[in-house]
ZADO-927789 format. One record per atom (N, C-alpha, C, O, CB): x, y, z; residue number from 1. Coordinates in Angstrom, 2 decimals, always signed. Glycine has a CB too. Layout:
N
SITE       u       v       w num
SITE       X       Y       Z NUM
...
***
This chain:
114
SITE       u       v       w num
SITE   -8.18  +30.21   -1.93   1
SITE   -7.39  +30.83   -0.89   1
SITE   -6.04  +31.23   -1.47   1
SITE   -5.20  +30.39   -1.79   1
SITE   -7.21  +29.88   +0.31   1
SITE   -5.88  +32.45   -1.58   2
SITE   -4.32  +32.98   -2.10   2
SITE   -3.43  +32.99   -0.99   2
SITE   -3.73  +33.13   +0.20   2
SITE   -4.27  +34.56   -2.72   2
SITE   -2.20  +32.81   -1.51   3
SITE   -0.90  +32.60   -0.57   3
SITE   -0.05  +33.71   -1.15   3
SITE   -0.25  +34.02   -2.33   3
SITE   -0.09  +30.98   -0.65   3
SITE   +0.65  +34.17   -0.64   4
SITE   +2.04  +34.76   -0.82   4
SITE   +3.18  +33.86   -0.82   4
SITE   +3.52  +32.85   -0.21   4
SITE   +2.31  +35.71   +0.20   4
SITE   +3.81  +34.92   -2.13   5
SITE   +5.22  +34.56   -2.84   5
SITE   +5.93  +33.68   -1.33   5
SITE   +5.93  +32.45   -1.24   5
SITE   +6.31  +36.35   -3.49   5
SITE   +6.47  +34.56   -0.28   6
SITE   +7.23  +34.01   +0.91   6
SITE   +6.41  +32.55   +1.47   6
SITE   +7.14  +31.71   +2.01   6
SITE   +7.27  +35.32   +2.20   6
SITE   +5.33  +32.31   +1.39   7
SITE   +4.87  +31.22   +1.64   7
SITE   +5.14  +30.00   +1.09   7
SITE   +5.56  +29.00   +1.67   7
SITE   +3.94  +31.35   +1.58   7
SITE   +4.83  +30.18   -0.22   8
SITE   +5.12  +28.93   -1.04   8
SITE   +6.33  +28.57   -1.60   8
SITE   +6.59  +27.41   -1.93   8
SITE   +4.38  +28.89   -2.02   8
SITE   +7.26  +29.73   -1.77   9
SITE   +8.27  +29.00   -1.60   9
SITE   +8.68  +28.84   -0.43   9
SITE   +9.14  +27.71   -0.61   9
SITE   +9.09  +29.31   -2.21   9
SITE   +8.83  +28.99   +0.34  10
SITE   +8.55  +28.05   +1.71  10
SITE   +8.42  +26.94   +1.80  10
SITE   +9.20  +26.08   +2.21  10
SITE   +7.62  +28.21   +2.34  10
SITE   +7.22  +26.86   +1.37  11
SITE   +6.29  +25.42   +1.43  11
SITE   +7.01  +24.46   +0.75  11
SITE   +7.14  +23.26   +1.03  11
SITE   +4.76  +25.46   +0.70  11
SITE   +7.74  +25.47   -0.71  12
SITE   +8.36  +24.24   -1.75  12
SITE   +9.78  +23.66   -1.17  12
SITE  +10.00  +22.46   -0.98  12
SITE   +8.71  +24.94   -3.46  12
SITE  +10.72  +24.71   -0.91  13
SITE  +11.52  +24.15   -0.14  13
SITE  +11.47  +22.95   +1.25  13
SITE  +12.28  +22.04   +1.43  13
SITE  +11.92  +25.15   +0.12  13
SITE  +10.33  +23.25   +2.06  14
SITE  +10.11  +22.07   +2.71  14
SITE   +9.87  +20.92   +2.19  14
SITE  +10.34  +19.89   +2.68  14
SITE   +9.31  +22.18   +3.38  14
SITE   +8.90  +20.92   +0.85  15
SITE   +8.79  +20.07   +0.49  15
SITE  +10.21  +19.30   -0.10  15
SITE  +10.27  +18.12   +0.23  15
SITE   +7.83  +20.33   -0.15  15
SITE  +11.29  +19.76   -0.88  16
SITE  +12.30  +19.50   -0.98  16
SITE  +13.23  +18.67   -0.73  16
SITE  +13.83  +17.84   -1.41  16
SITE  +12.47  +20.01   -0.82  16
SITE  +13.29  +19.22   +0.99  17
SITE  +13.83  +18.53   +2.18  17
SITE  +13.17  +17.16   +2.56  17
SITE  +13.85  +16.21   +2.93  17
SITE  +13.69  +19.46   +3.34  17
SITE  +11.76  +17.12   +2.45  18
SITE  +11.35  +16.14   +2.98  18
SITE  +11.52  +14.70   +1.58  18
SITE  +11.27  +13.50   +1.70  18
SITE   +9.79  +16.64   +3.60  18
SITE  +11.86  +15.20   +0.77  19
SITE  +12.00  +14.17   -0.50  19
SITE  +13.38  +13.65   -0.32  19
SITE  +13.75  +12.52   -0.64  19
SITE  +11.83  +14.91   -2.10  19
SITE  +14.05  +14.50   +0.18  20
SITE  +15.99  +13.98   +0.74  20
SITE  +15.86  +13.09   +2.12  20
SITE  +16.82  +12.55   +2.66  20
SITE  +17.30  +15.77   +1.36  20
SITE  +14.57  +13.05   +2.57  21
SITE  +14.55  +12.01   +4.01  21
SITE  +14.34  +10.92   +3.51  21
SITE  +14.58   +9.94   +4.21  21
SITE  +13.44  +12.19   +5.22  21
SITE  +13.80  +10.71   +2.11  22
SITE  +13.06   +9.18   +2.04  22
SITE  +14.06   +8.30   +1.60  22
SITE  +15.08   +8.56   +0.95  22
SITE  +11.75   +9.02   +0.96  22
SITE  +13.46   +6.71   +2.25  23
SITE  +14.33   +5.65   +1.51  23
SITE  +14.60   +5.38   +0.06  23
SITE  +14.38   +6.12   -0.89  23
SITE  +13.90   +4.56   +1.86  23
SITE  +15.08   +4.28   +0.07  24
SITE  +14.74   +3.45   -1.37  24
SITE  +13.40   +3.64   -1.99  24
SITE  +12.83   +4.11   -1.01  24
SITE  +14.81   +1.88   -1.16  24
SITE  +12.71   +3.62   -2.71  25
SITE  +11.66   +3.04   -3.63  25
SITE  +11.44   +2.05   -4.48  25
SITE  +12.31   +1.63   -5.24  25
SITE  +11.44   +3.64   -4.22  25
SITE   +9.85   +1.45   -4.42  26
SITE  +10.00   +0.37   -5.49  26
SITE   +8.24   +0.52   -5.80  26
SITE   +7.35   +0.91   -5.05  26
SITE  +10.74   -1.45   -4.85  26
SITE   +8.21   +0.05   -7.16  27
SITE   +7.03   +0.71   -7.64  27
SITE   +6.51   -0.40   -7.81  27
SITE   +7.19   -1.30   -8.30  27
SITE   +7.02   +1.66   -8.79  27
SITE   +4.94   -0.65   -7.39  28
SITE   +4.45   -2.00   -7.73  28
SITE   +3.38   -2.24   -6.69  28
SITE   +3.05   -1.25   -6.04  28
SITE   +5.62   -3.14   -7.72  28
SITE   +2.78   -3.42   -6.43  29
SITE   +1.81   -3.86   -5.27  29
SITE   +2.96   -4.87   -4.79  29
SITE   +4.01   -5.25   -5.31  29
SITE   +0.07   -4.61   -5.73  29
SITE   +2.01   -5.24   -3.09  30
SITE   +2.56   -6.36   -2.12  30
SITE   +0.77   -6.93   -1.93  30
SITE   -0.30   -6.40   -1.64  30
SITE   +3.65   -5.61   -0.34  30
SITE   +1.24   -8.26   -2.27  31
SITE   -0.20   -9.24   -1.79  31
SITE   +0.58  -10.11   -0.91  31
SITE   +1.77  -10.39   -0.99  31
SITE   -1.18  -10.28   -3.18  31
SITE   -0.61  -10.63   +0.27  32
SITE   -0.14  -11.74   +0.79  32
SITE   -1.30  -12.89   +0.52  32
SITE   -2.43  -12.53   +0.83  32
SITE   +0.23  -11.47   +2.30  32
SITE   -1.22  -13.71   +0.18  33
SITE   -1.62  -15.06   -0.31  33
SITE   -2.00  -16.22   +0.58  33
SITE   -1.26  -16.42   +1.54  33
SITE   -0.61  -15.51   -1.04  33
SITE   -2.86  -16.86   +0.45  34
SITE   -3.67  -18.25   +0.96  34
SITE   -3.52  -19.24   -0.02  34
SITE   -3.88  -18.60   -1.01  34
SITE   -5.30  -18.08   +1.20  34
SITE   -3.18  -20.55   -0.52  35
SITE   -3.75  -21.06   -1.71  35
SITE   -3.68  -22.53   -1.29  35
SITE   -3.20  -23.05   -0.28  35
SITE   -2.96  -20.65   -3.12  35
SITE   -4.35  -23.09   -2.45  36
SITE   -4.69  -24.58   -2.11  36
SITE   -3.47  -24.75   -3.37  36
SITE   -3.27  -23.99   -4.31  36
SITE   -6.68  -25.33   -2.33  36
SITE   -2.47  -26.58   -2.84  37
SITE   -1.43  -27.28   -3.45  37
SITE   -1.92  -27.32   -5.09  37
SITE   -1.48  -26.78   -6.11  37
SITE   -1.24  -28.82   -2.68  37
SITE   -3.33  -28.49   -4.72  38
SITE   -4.09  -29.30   -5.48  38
SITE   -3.89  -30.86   -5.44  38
SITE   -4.54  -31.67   -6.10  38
SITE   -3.93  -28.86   -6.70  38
SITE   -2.56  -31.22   -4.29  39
SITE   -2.89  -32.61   -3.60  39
SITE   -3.90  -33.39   -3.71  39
SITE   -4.74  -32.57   -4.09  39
SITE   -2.93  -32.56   -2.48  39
SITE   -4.45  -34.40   -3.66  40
SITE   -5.53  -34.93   -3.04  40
SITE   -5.41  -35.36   -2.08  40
SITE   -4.45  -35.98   -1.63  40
SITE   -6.06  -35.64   -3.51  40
SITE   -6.36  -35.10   -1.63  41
SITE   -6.34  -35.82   +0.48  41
SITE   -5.35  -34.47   +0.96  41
SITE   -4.77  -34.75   +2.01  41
SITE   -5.00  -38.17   +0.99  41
SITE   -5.11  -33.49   +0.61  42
SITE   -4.39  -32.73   +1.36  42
SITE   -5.21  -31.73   +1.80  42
SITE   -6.23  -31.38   +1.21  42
SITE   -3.29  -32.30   +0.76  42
SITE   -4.51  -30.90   +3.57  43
SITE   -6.17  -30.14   +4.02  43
SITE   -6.76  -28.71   +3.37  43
SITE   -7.59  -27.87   +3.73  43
SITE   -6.14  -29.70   +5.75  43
SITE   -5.73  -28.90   +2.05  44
SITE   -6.52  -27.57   +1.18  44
SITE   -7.49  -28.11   +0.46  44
SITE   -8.01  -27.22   -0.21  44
SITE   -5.60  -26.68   +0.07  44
SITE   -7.87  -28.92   +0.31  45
SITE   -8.56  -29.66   -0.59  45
SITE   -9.91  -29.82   +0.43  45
SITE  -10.88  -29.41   -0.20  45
SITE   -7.70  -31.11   -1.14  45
SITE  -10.22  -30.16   +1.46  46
SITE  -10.96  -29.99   +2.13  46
SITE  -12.41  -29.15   +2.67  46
SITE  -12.49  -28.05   +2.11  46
SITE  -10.32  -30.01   +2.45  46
SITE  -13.32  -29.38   +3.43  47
SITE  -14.62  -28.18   +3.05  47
SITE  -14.68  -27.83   +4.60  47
SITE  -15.48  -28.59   +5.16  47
SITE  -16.48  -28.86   +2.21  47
SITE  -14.12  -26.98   +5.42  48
SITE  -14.02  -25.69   +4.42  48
SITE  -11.98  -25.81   +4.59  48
SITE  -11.24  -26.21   +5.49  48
SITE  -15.13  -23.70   +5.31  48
SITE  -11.82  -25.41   +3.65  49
SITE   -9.93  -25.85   +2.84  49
SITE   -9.88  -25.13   +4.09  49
SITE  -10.64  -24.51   +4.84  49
SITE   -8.91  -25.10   +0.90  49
SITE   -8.27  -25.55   +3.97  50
SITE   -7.28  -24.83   +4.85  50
SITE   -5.81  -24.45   +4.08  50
SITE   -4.85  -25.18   +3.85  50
SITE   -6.99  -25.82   +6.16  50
SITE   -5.99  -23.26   +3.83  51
SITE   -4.88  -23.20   +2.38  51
SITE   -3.85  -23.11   +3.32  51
SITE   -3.79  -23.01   +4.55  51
SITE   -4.91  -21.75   +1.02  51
SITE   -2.74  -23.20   +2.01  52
SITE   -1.40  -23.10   +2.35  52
SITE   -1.28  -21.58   +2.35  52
SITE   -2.08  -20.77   +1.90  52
SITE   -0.41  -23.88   +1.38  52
SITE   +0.36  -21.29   +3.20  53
SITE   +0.63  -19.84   +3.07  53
SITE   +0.56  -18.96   +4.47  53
SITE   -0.27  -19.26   +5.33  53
SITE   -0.42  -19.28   +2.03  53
SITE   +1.13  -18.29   +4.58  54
SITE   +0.87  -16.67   +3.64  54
SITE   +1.97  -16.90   +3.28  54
SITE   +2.95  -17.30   +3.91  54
SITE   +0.59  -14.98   +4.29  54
SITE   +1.74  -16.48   +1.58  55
SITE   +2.96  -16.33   +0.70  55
SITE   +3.06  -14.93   -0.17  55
SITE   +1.98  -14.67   -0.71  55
SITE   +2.97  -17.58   -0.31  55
SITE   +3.70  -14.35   -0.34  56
SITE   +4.02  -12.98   -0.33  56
SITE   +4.92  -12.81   -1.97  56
SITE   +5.99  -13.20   -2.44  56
SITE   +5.02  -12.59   +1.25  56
SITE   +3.81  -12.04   -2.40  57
SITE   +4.14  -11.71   -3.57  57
SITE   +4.35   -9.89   -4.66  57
SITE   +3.32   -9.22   -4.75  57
SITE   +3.17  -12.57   -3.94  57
SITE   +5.25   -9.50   -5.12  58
SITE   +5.42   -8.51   -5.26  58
SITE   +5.02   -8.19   -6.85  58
SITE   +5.68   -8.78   -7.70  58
SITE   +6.62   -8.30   -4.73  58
SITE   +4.18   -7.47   -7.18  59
SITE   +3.57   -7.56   -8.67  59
SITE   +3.92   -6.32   -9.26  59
SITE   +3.87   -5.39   -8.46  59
SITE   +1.92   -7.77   -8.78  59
SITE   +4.29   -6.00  -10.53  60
SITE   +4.51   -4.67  -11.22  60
SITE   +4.24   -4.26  -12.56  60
SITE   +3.24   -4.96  -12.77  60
SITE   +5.67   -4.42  -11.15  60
SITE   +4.41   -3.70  -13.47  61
SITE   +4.49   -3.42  -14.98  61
SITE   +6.14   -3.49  -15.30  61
SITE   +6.93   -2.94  -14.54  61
SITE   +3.76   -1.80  -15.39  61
SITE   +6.58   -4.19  -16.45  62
SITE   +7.99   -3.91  -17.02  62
SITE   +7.75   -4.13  -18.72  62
SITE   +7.86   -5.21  -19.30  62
SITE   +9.28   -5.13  -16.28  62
SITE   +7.38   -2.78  -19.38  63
SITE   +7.66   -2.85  -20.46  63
SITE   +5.86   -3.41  -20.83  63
SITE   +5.49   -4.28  -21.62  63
SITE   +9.14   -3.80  -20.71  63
SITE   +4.97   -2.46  -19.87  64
SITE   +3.20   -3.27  -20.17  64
SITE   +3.04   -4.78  -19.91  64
SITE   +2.12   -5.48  -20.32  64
SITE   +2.68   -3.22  -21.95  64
SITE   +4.11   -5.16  -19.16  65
SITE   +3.44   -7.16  -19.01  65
SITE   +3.82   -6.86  -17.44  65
SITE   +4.77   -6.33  -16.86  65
SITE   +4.71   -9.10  -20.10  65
SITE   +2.78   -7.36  -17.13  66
SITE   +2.94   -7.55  -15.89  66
SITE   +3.54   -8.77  -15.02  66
SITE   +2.97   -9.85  -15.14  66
SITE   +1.93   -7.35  -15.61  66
SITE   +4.48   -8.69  -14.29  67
SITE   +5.97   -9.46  -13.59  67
SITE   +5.54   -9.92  -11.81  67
SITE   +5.28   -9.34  -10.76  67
SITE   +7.66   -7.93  -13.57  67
SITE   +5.63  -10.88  -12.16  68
SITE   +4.92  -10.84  -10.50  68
SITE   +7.01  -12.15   -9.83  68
SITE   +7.80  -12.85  -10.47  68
SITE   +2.11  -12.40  -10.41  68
SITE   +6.89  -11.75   -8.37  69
SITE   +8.27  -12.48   -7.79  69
SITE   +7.42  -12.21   -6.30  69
SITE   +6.95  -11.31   -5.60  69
SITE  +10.26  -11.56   -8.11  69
SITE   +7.62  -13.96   -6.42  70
SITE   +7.06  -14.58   -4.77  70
SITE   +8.64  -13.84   -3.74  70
SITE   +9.85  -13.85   -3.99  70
SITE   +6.98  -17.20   -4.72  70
SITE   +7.88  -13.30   -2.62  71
SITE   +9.48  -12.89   -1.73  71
SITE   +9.33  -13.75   -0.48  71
SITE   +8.53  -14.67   -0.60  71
SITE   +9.73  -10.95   -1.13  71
SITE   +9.83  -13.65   +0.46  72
SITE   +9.99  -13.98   +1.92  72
SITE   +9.46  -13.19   +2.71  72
SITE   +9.45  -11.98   +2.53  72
SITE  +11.19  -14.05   +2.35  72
SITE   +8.86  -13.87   +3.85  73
SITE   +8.30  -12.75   +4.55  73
SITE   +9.13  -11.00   +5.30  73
SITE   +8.66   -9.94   +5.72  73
SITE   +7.76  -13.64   +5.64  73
SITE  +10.88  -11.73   +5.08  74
SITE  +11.71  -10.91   +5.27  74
SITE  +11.28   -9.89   +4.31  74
SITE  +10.65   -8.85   +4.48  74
SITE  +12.99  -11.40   +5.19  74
SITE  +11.78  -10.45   +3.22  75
SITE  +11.97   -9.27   +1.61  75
SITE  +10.60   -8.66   +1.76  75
SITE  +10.60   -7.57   +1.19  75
SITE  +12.13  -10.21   -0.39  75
SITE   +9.11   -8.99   +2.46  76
SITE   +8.22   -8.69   +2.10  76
SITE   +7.85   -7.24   +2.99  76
SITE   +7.16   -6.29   +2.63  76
SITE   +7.45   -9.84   +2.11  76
SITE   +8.56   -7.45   +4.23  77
SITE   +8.52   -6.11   +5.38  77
SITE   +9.56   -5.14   +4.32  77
SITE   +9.04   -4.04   +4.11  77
SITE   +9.41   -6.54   +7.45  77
SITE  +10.68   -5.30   +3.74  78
SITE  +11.28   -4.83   +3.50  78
SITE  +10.36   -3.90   +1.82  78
SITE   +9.96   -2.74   +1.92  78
SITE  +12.45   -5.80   +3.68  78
SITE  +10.26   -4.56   +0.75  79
SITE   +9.45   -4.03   -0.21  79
SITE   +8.26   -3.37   +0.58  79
SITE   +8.15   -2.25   +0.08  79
SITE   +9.01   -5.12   -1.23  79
SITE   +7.53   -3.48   +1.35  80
SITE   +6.46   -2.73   +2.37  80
SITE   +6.92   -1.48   +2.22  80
SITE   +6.37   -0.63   +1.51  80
SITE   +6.42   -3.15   +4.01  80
SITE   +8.09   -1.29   +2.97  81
SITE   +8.84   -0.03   +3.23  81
SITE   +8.86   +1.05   +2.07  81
SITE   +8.63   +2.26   +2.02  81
SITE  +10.27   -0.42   +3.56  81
SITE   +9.31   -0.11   +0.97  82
SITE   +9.92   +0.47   -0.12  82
SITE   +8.95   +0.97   -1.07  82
SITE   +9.24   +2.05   -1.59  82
SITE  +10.78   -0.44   -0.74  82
SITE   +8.11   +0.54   -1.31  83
SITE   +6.69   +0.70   -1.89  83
SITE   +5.95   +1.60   -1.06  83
SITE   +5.32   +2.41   -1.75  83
SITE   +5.90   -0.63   -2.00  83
SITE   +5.84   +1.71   -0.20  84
SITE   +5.46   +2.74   +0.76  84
SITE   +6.11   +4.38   +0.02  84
SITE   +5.54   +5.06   -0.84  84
SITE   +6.25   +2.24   +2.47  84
SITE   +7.51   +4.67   +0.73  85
SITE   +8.38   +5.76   +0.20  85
SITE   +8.01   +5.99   -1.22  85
SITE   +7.64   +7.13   -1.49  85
SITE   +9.90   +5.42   +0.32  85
SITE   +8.04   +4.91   -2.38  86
SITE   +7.40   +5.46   -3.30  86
SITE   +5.85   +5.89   -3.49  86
SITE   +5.55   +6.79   -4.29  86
SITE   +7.69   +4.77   -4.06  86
SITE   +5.02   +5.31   -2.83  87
SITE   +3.63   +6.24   -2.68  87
SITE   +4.28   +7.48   -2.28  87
SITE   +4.64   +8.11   -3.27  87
SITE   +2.37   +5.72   -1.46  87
SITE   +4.61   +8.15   -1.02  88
SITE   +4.75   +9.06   -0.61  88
SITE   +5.67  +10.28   -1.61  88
SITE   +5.33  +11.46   -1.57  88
SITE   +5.15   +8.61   +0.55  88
SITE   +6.82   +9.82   -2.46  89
SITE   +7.44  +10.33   -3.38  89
SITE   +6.10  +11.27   -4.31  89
SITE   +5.95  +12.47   -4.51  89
SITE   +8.30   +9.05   -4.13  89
SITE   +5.20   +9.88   -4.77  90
SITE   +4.24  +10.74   -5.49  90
SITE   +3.40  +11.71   -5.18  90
SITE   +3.17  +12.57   -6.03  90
SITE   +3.59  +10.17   -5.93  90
SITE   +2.68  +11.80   -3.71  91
SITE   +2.34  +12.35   -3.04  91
SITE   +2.97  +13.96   -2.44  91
SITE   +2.33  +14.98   -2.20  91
SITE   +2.25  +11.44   -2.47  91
SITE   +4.40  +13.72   -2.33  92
SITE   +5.36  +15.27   -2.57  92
SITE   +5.21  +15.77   -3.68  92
SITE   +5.06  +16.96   -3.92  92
SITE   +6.92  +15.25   -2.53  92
SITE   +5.25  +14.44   -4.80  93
SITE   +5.14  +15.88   -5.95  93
SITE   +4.02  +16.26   -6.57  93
SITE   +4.06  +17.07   -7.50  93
SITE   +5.95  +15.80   -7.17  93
SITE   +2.81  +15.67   -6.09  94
SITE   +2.35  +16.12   -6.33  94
SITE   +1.19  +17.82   -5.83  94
SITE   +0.30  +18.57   -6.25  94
SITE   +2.35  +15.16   -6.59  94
SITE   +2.33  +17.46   -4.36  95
SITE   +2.26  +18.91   -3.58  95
SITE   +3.07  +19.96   -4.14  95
SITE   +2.77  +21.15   -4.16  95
SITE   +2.74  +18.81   -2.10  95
SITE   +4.13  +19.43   -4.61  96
SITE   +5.48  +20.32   -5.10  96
SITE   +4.88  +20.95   -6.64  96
SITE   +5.10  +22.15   -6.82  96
SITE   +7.17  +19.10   -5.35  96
SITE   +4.33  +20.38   -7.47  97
SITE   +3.50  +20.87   -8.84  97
SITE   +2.09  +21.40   -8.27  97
SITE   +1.53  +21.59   -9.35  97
SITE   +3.20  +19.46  -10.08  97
SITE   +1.46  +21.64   -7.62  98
SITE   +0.26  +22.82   -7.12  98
SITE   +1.09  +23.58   -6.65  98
SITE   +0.98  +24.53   -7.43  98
SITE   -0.98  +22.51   -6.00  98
SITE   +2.01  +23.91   -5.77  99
SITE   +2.92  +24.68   -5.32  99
SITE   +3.67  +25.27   -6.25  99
SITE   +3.91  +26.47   -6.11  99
SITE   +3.61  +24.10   -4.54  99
SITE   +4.17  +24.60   -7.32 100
SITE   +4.91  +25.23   -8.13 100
SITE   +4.17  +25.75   -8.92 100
SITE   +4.45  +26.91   -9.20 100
SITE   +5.77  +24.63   -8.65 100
SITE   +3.24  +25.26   -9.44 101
SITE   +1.70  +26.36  -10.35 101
SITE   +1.61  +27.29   -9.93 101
SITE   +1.73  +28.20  -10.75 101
SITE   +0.12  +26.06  -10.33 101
SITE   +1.34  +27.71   -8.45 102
SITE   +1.07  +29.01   -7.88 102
SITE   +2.22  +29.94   -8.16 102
SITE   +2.09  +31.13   -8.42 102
SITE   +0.83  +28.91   -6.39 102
SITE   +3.25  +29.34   -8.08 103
SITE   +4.80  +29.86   -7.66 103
SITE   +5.00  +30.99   -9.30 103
SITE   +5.25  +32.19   -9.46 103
SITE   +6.34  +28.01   -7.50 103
SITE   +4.71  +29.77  -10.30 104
SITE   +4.71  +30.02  -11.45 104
SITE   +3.94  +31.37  -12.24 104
SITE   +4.33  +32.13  -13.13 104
SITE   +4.34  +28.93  -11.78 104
SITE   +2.94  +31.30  -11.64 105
SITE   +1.23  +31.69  -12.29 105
SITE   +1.62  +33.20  -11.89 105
SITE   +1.51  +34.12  -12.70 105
SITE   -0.60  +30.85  -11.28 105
SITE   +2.26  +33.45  -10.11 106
SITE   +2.41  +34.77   -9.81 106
SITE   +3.44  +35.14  -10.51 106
SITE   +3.38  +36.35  -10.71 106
SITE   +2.55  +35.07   -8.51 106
SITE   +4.85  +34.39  -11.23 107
SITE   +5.66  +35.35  -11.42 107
SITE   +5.27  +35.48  -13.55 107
SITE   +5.75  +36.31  -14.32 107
SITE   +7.49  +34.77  -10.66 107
SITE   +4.67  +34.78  -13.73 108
SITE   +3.89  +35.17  -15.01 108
SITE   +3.20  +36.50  -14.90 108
SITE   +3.38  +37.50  -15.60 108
SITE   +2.80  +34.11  -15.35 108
SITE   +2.45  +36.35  -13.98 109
SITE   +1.63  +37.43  -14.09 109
SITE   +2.48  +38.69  -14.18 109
SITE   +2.33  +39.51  -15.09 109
SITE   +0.69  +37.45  -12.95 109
SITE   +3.52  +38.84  -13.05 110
SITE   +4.85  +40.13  -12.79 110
SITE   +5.50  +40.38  -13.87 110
SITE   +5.94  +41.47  -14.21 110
SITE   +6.10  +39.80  -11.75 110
SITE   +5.60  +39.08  -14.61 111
SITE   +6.54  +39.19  -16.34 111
SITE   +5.73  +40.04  -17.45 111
SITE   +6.28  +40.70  -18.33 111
SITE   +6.72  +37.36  -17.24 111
SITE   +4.11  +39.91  -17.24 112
SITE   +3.30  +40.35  -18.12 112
SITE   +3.40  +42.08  -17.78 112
SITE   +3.46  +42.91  -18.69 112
SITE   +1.80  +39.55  -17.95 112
SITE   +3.43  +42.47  -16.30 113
SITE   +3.28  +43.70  -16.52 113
SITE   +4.24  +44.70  -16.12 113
SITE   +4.10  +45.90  -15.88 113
SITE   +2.25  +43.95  -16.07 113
SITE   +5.30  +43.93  -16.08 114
SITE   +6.64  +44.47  -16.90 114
SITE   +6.81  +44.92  -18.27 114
SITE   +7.92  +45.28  -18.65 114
SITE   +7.51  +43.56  -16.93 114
***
């Protein structure tokens, strides 16, 4: 499906705008957690256990090793957010680079037959 020049940049500029609405970012996973102490006689230990938790943990890459930091259930709504906005970051651009291919590709073509 071809678009016109007035369209896509259009499109790119919206896209633009909508990258200046987002929060913070933070790059990584959010798990929430069940686990047994390893007590004895305690009711994780039990059939069927009853773990401890939910404990909330934020995992990432720094430098290829992977970094994991237990948060609060506070910090954990909060990284939600934040980890979120960065999915979506990637998700603009990667609308904003097909958009800009097209953008590109037509004014190549105009340069060539000049």
């Amino acid at each position: 499906m071809a678009t016109d020049g007035t369209t896509d940049q259009t499109r790119y500029a919206a896209l633009k705008r909508t990258v200046l609405t987002l929060g913070p970012i933070r790059r990584g996973s959010l798990v929430r957690r069940f686990m047994p102490c390893g007590k004895p006689g305690c009711c994780c230990q039990a059939s069927p256990p009853e773990l401890h938790g939910p404990y909330y943990q934020w995992t990432r890459k720094i430098r290829g090793k992977t970094v994991t930091v237990r948060l609060t259930r506070e910090e954990a709504r909060l990284f939600e957010e934040w980890i979120s906005n960065g999915r979506q970051l990637d998700r603009i651009l990667a609308q904003m680079e097909a958009v800009s291919l097209r953008i590109t590709e037509r004014l190549m073509k105009q340069q060539r037959k000049a």
